[in-house]
C-alpha angles and dihedrals in degrees: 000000000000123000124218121213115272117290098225086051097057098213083290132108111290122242092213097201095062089067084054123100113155131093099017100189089072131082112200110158130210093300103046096053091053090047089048083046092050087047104066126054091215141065116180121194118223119217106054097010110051088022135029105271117264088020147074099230118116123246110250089214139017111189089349088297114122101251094241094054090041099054084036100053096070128001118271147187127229111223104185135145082221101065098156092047077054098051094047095041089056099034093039118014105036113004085140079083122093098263115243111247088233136002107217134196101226108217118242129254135211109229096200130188115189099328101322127095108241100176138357111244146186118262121199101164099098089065092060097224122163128186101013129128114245109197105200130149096207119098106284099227080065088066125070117198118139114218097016136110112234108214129187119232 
């Protein structure tokens, strides 16, 4: 199977601060949101992985970890397609949880088998991580991020 670039992205360079949603009082830049990406070892998807997919009730439990000792033992970023279901979920469900430093829009990618698009997945290679954890509960050759582990929920 062959991957496209990300969708969002257009096949054009990426203006990283428009995928970020959380927190909006700050202006990062582009700078500034790689450098708060780099900074963290884990990104945890949202629908399906914090909560229960197709619903905004939390996970009890992400690696066997309760989820509010798993999100509170390191700083994280959310990476979601849902990004307002995350924010309320954080500032009104559920804001007894440790906050994720960003909540990011992950770009689409194109998961692509002999010319025909078979399924929709996440790209991180535009942000240039390495050695991060990525939690995800969606298939992980539908991710592409070079030098991560792609870890279900």
């Amino acid at each position: 199977m062959a991957a496209t670039r990300p969708r969002a992205a257009g096949g054009a360079t990426v203006e990283f601060e428009g995928y970020v949603i959380w927190p909006e009082e700050k202006e990062l830049g582009d700078a500034g949101v790689i450098e708060a990406i780099r900074s963290v070892r884990r990104l945890v998807d949202f629908d399906g992985t914090i909560t229960l997919p197709g619903k905004l009730e939390g996970r009890g439990r992400i690696r066997g970890r309760l989820l509010e000792d798993f999100l509170a033992e390191e700083p994280y970023v959310v990476q979601t397609w849902n990004p307002l279901a995350a924010v309320l979920f954080f500032t009104e469900q559920r804001p007894e949880l440790a906050k994720p430093l960003l909540i990011l829009i992950t770009p689409m990618l194109d998961v692509m088998d002999g010319g025909r698009l078979v399924a929709v997945g996440k790209d991180f290679a535009p942000f240039g991580i390495s050695g991060v954890d990525i939690f995800d509960d969606m298939l992980p050759e539908h991710i592409r991020a070079p030098g991560c582990a792609i870890l279900p929920p």
